[in-house]
N, C-alpha and C positions, 0 to 999 in steps of 0.2 A: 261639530260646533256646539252642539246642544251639550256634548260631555265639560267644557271648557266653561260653557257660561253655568252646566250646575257646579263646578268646581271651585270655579270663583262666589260662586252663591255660599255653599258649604262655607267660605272661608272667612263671611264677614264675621260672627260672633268675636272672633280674634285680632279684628284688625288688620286685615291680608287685606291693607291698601299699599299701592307706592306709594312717594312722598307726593306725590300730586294729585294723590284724592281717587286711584282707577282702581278700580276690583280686579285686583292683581296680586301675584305673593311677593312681586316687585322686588328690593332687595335685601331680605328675610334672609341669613342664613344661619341654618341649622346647627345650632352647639351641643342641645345632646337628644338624643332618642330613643327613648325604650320599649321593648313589647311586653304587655303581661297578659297574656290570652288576649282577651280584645281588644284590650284597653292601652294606649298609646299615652308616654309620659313625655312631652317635645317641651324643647325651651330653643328660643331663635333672639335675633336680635339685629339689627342694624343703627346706621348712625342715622342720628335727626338733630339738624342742625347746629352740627359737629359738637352731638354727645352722644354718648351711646345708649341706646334704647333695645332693653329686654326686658322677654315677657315669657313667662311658662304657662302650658296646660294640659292639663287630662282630654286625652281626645278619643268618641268614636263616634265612625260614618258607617252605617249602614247600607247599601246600595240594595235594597230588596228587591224587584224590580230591574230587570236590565231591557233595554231596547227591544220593541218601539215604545213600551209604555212603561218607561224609564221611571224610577220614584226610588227616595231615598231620605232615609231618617239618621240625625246624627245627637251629637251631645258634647257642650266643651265646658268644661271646671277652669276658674282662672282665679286668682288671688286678688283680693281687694283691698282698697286701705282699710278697711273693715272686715273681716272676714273672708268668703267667698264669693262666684257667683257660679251658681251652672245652671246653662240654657241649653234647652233643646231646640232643634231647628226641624218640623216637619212640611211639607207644602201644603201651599192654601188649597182648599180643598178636601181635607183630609177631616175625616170623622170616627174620633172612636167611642167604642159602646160605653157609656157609665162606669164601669168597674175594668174599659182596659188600659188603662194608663198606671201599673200597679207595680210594688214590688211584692215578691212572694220568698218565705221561707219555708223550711220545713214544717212550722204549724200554722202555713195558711200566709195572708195577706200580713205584711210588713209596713205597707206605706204604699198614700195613694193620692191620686191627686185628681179633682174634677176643676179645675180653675178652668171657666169657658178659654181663654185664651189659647192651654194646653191641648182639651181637648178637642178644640175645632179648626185645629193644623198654626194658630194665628200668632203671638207671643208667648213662649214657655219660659221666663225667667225665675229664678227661685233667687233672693239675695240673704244678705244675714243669716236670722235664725231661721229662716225658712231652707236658707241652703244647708247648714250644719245639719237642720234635720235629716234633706234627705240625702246627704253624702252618708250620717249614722247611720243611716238606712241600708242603703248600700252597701256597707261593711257589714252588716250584720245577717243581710237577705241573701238569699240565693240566685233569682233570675231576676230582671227586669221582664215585665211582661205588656206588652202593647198590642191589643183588639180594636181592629177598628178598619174603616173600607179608604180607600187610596183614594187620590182625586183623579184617578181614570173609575170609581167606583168598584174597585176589584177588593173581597173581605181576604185582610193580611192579621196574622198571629205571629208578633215576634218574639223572639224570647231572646234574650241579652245574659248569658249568663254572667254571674258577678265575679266567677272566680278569677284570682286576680287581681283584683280591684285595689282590694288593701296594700299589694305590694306597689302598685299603681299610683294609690294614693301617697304609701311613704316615700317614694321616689322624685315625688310630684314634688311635695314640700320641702324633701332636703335641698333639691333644685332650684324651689325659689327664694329659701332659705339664701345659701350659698351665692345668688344674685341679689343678696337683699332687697325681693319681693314681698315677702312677709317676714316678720320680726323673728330674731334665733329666739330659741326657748331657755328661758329661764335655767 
């Protein structure tokens, strides 16, 4: 039970409701899916009130922690009438150290972020120029890196490698492209 209610947890940043508002993936289904090392390129869609409703995104879920003191860190990229947005979803309770919410390259720190929201398990959203940032970031970095103690209090060191990513990302956008989610290119 407890795997199903984090599943459905996992699933809100993306709108994994049925049409009658339940934290469910209801009836989503899957039109494409891709794997690039970690990073997951999905696009689904169903009908809502006889039109059709699709939506693409870059997804990953980390399950670091398996039973009984279950805990789990994810991340989802979605297309905006603006731009992007990508959130991360960690549990309440969760604390990382000052400098571990980071990306790192080969000459050190990339891109970092101390937003109290991020770091203290609570709302992680980046939108606009703040997403473009750290998506650039992400293409250009090598690992994501996250320091910091679980909300069972246990100290976690993850590292997200990025390879990947870029293919991840072009996939992403010819996808919502082709759906026109975001605008084709010039």
């Amino acid at each position: 039970m407890r795997w199903l209610i984090l599943l459905m947890l996992l699933a809100r940043p993306v709108l994994a409701q049925d049409l009658q508002g339940n934290d469910t993936p209801g009836n989503w289904r899957v039109t494409h899916h891709q794997i690039f090392g970690i990073w997951n390129s999905m696009c689904d869609e169903r009908e809502e009130d006889g039109a059709l409703r699709q939506r693409c995104y870059i997804r990953r879920v980390d399950v670091f922690s398996p039973r009984p003191n279950f805990a789990a860190q994810f991340l989802f990229i979605t297309p905006e009438t603006e731009g992007y947005k990508v959130e991360f979803g960690m549990e309440a309770g969760t604390l990382f150290h000052p400098s571990g919410f980071r990306i790192e390259g080969e000459a050190g720190e990339v891109w970092r972020t101390r937003r109290p929201g991020c770091v203290t398990g609570l709302s992680c959203v980046f939108e606009l120029d703040a997403a473009q940032g750290l998506i650039d970031a992400m293409q250009s970095g090598s690992a994501f890196r996250f320091t910091f103690r679980d909300r069972h209090g246990q100290a976690q060191d993850l590292t997200w490698r990025l390879d990947g990513f870029g293919e991840a990302w072009t996939d992403f956008n010819t996808q919502s492209r082709v759906r026109n989610l975001i605008p084709a290119r010039n």
